[in-house]
N, C-alpha and C positions, 0 to 999 in steps of 0.2 A: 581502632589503631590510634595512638595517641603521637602527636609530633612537637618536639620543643622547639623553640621559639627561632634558634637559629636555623633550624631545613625549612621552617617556617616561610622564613625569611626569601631562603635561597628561590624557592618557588615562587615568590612573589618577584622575585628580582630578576627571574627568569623572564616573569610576563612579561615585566617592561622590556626586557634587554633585547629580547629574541623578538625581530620582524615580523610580523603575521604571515605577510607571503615566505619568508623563510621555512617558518613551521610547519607549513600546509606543504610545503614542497618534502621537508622531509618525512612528515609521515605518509606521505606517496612512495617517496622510495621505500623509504621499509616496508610496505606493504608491495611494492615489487620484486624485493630482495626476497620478502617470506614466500610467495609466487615460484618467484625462482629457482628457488630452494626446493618447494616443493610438489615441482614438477620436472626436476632435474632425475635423467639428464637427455627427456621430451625423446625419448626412442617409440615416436606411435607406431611406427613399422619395423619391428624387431626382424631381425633373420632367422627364418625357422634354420636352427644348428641340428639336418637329417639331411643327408645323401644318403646315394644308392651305391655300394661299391660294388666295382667291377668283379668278371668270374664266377658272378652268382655266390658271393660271399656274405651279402645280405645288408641289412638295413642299420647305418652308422649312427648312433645319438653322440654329438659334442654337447656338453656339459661343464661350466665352469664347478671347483672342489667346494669352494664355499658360495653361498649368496650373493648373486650379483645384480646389480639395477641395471648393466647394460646387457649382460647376457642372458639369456630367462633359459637356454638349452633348447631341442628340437620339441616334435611329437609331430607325429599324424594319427587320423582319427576317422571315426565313419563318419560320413555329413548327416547324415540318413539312419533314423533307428535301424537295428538289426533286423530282417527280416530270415522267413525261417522256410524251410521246404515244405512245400503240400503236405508229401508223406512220411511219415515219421521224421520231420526235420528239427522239433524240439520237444521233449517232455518237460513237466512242470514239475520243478522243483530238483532237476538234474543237470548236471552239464559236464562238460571235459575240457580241461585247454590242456594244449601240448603247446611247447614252444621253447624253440632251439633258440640259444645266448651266451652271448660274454661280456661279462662287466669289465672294464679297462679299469676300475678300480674300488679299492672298500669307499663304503658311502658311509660318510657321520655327520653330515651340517642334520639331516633328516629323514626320514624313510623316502628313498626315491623312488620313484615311479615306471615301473615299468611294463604293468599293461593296468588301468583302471576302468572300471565301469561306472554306469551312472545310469540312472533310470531317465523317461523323455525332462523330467520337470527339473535334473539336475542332481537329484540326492545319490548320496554315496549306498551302493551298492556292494562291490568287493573290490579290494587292489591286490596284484604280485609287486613289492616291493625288494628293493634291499636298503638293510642297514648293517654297515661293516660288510662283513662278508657272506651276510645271513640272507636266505630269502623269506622273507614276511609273506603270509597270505591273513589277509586282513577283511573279517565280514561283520559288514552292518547289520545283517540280519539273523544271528544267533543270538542268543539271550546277554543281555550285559553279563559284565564280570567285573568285580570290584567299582563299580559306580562309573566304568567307563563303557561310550555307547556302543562300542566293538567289539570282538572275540577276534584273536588270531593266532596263526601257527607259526612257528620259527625252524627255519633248518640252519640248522649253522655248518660253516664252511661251503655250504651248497653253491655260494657265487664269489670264489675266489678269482683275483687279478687273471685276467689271461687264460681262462679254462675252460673251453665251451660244456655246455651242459646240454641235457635233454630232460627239460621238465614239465611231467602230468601231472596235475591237479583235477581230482576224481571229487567230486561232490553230489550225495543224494541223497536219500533215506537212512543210510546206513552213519553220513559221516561225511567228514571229507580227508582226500588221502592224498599223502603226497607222494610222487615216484619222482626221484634224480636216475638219470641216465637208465630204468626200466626198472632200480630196485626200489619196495617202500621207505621212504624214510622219514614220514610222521603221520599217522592216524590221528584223529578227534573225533569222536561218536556226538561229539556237543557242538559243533560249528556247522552251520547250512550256507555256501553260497549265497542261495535262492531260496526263496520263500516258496512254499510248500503249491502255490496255488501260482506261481511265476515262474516265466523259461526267461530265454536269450529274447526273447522276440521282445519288440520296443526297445531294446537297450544299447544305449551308444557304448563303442570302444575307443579308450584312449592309451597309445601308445606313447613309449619315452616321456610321460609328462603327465603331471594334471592336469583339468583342462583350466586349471588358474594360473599356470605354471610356477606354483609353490617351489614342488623338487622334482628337477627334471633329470633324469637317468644319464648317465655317460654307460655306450656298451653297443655292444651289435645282437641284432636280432635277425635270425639268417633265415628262419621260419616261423610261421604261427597256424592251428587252427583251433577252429571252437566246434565240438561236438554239442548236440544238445541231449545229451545222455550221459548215465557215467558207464566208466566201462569198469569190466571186472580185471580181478590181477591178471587173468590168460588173456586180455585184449590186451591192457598195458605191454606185457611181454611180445606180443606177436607183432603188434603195430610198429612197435621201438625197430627203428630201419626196414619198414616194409619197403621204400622205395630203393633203385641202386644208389642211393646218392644216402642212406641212411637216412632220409626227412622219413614224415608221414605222409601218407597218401593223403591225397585233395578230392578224388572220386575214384568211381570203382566200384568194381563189385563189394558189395558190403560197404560200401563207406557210405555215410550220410552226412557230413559236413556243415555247419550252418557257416563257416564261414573256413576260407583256408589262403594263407600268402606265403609266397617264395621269393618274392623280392629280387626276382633274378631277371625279370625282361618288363622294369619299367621306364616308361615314356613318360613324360611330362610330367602332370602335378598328381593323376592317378593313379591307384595301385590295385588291378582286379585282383577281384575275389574266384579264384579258383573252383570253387564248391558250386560254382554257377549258380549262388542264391540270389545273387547280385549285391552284394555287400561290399561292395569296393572300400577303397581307404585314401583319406584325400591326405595330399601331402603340398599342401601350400609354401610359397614361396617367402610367405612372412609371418610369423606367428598369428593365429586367432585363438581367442581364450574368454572366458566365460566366467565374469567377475559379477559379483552382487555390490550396490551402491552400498556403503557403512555396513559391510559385511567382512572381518578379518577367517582367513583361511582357516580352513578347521586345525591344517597341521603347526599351522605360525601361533606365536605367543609373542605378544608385546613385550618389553624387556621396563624394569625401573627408568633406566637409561632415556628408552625412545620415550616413554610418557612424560619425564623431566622434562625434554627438549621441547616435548610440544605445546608444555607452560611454561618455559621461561622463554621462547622463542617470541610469544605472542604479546610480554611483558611490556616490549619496551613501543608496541600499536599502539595500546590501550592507552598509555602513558604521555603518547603523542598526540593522540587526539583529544584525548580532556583538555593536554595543554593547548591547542589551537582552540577550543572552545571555548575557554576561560579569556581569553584573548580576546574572543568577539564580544561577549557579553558575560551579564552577572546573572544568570538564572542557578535554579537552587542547586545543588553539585550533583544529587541522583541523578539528574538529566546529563550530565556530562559519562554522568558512569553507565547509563543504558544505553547511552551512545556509543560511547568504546566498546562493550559488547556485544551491540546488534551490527558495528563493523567488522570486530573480531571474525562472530561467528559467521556474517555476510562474507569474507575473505575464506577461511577456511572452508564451508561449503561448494564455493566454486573449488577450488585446491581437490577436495575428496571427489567431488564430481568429477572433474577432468581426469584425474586416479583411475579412474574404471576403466579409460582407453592408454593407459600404459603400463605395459607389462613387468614394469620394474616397482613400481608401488602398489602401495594396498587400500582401497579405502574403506575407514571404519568408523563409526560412532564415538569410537573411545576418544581418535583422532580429534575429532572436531568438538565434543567435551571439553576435552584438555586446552586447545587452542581459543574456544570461549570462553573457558576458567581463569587463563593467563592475559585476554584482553584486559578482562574483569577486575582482577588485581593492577594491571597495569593504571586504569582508571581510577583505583580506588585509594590509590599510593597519595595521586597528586591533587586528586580534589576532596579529598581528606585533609588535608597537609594544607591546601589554600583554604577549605571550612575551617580551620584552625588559625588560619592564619585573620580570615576576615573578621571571626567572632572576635580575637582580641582588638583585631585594630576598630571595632564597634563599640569594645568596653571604655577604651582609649578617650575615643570621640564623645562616648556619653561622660565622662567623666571629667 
């Protein structure tokens, strides 16, 4: 980077002008400012947004429409893999969810969540989503499709504003099938759930949410259960209002349940499991959530915008601290510039770290790249600019 004689100048007349304890104070504050910044706005104990409404009407998700840092939405969840019944409580590579809902409205910031799964070690297994008014059934373990890691099914119109539904998701050997209110309404002979040699058993449930809380669901959920079987179209048909109240049965003759909720008689922060697997569903008071250090969400993508910010944000560190170093002493300028970088990155690191305990940030690699990158030029502006400026004032002197 080549600097003429007058910015030259300016920097050198900076050194003099500007106090050393001045300098050193201010790139403390910006470096409390970028802090600030970027752990605003410090919600380590978010409010899980799920109550229980009255009348056995069933379980509420609030949800802000788009993205928010202060609200992340509800969920509850098993604390405890799933566990399965002695006797025919799951087969491998079957399953069935039924489950009674109404969305309070079309989703587009993202595919929101509203029931996912996840194997013990965290990896994405299947979600029921919606986007708009669609419901998405989305699995990680069908064959890709067009170079992405998933396969999934769309019903459209299936979760309009305000319209309780009744929907089974049948998957096994044959496919997976979707029933709205008892009829079919999308078949895949190419999409599994479950992996051929895998049940329900080990697998955690998360409800209203991810467990990152990326996109959290607005909507009521008035019943759930999980079969570890699939059933055929005469079960669909039969089961659809076996009970007086139109739910599905929880136990029973014939029934085997691996897991079953009515959300109509709970106490505190637990919600039994009916199917008496013991699968209960914890519904804490303040969100907890399951973030990877320098790991961005599968469903989020960084924008031009956010990665700008996080090099030009870190420009004016890098820029501060070469200047308070040239101020101390005259050593060669790299050392001024791996200084302001090895602060950069030392600042943002803590920043990404602390990130992982709030549920309104993310923390990511790319993050703390871009924020060492913009130290780095920050550095490189002014002790570029003062090597330029000393070389002449050396040709001066020798001449």
């Amino acid at each position: 980077m080549a600097c003429q004689n007058q910015p030259a100048a300016g920097v050198h007349s900076s050194l003099r002008l500007l106090p050393a304890a001045w300098c050193r104070l201010s790139a403390v504050l910006f470096g409390l400012f970028l802090l600030i910044v970027g752990l605003w706005p410090f919600n380590f104990r978010a409010t899980n947004q799920v109550r229980v409404l009255p009348d056995g009407q069933g379980l509420k998700f609030d949800a802000p429409d788009e993205r928010s840092q202060r609200d992340r939405g509800g969920m509850v969840f098993t604390p405890s893999p799933l566990a399965c019944r002695k006797n025919g409580g799951c087969t491998a590579g079957a399953l069935t969810v039924a489950i009674e809902l109404r969305a309070d409205r079309d989703a587009r910031s993202c595919i929101k969540r509203i029931v996912d799964f996840r194997r013990s070690d965290g990896s994405e297994v299947f979600f029921l989503g919606q986007w708009k008014s669609s419901l998405i059934v989305r699995s990680f373990n069908a064959p890709s499709a067009r170079g992405k890691p998933y396969r999934e099914i769309g019903v459209g119109g299936a979760l309009s504003a305000g319209q309780t539904r009744r929907v089974s998701i049948v998957s096994g050997n044959s496919g997976t099938r979707t029933y709205v209110d008892g009829h079919l309404a999308k078949t895949d002979p190419g999409i599994r759930l479950l992996k051929e040699d895998e049940s329900l058993y080990g697998h955690k449930a998360y409800l209203g949410n991810s467990p990152d809380l990326s996109c959290p669901w607005a909507g009521r959920v008035q019943s759930l259960a999980l079969f570890g079987k699939a059933w055929d179209s005469t079960e669909v048909s039969e089961r659809r209002g076996s009970e007086p109240d139109g739910l599905f049965r929880c136990s029973g003759d014939g029934v085997l349940a691996s897991a079953c909720y009515r959300f109509d008689n709970v106490n505190g922060e637990s919600i039994p499991d009916l199917s008496v697997s013991g699968n209960d569903l914890w519904k804490p008071a303040h969100l907890v959530f399951e973030k990877r250090f320098l790991e961005l969400p599968s469903n989020h993508v960084l924008s031009v915008a956010e990665l700008t910010l996080n090099l030009l944000g870190f420009i004016p560190l890098g820029f501060l601290i070469c200047l308070c170093l040239l101020k101390r002493d005259r050593r060669p300028t790299w050392n001024y510039i791996l200084w302001a970088v090895g602060a950069g990155c030392s600042l943002s690191l803590t920043i990404e770290l602390t990130q992982i305990w709030l549920p309104g940030r993310e923390s990511t690699l790319l993050d703390l790249a871009m924020n060492t990158a913009g130290s780095g030029i920050g550095g490189m502006v002014i002790g570029l600019c003062s090597g330029t400026y000393r070389g002449r004032e050396r040709i001066a002197s020798d001449g």
